[in-house]
Structures are given as C-alpha cells and as structure tokens.
N, C-alpha and C positions, 0 to 999 in steps of 0.2 A: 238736715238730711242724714239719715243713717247711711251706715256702710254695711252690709252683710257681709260675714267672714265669710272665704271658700271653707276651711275647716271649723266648729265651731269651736267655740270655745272651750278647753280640757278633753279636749278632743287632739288623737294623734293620728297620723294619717293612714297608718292601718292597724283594722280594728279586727279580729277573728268575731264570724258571727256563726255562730255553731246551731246545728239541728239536732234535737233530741227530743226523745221518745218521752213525753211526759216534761217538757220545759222548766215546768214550774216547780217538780219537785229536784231539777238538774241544779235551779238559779236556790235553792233551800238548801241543795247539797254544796255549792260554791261559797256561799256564807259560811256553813258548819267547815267546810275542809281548807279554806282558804282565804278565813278571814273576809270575803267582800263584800261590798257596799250593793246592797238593791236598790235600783235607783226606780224603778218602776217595771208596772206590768202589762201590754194591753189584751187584754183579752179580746178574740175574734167571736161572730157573733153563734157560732157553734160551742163556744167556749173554749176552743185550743187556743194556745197562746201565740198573737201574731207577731208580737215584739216585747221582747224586754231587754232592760241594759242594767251592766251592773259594771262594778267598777272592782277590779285587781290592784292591790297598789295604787298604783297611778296613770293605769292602762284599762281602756274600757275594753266590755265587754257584752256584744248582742245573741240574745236566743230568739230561737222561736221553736214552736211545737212542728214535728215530722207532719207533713201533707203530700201524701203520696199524688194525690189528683193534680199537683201541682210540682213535680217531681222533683217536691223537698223530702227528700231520706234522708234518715239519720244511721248512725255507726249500727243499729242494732239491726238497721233494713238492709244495709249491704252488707254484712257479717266483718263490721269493723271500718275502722278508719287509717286511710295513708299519713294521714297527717300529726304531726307532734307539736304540741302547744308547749313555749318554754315557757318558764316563769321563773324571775330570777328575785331569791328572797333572802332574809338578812340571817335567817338559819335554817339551814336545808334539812336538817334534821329532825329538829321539831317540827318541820310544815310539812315532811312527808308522814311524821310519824301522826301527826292531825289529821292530814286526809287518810289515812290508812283507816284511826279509829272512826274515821266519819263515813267508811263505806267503800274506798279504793282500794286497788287490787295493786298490792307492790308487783311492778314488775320489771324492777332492777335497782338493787340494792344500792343505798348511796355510799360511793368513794371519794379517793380524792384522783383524780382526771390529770392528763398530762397536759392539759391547755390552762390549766390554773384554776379549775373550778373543783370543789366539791359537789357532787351530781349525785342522780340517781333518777325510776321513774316511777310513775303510775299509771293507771287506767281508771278512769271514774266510772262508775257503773251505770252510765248512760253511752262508754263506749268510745268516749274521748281518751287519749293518748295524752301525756303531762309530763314533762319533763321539768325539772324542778333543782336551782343550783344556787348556788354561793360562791360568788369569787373571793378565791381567798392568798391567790399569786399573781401579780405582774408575771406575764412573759413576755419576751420579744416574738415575732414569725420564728427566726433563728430557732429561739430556746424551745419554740414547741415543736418543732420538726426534728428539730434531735431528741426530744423528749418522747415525741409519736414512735420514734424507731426502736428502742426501749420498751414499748408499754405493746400489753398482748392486744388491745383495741387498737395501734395503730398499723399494726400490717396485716 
C-alpha cells in the first residue's frame, strides 16, 4: 500500500503562482533571466497556458496565462502588482545584471542592506516585482535595529 505525501515531493509548502499576460513567453523569460528549470507546459484547449511549473534554485514555481472570464489578471490588467517576489542567490549582482540584460527593468539598484544582505530589485516585463539578494553578514535582531537607525531606509 502506497502512502501519498500531503506535500509532494521537492515540493515546499508555499509555492507563488503568478498570472501573466503571455505565460509562456514570462516561463522563456525566467530561464533566460534567472537561470530556471522548465519543468513543463499545459496548454489549455484555447491554447493559453493553464499550468506550468518551473523551478528557481530549489523553490518552485507555477504560471498560468491571464483569463479575465475567470478573474485571473495579471500585473499588466490591474496596472501592476502589490506583491514582491524575493529570491535569494549566490551573487546578486551578476543575477541582477542577467535579468536586466534578459528584459528587466532595474528598479533599485543593488547595495549593501543594514540586515546583512546585499540587495536590490527588478520588474520583469510581465509586471512582476523581484527582489533579489545575497547574504553576506550574520547579524543579530540587536545589530540590525542599531543598524536600521543609521541607515536612510530604516526611519
């Protein structure tokens, strides 16, 4: 007798599953800007795409094509997105400066951060919001709270 996992396997328990305008050329642009794994596509029988997954690192990642009848909008149908997707990688620099040449819109230059991370961000031109960093200091809560008070982004 099998056992079925609640999560499956390489699976983490939360996954961003993003809506964009043209899916299939978003999951094209996430390979070129960010290194990922396509892991498949399904195409629905209109031919927008109902589901695809693709893998970041070691963190998955679901699309699908915008279906307004179905009131999935994407960033480009409500003039943007509230939400920031981090991704945390082994040189923030080169992986901003990748997805920049693959299409992204810098939209905050990367430093070095009072919480210990080298940071900065993007917008992919599907409208998605990326934030993108390197930790590259231990701090304590302590050391970053005196460090926020210091720094022109913490007050």
């Amino acid at each position: 007798m099998s056992t079925v996992q609640p999560i499956p396997q390489g699976m983490h328990s939360l996954t961003p599953h993003l809506i964009c305008r043209n899916a299939n050329a978003a999951m094209d642009f996430y390979v070129k800007a960010f290194g990922a794994l396509d892991c498949g596509r399904l195409p629905g029988p209109d031919g927008r795409l109902m589901h695809g997954m693709m893998f970041i690192g070691d963190s998955a990642l679901m699309l699908c094509d915008e279906m307004p009848e179905w009131n999935t909008l994407s960033p480009a149908s409500l003039n943007g997105s509230p939400v920031v997707i981090h991704l945390y990688v082994p040189d923030v620099d080169a992986s901003v400066t990748r997805a920049v040449e693959a299409g992204a819109t810098l939209t905050m230059p990367v430093s070095d951060m009072f919480w210990g991370d080298r940071y900065g961000q993007i917008q992919d031109p599907y409208g998605h919001r990326w934030s993108l960093a390197t930790h590259i200091r231990d701090m304590s809560p302590e050391d970053i709270a005196a460090a926020s008070k210091a720094s022109p982004c913490g007050n």
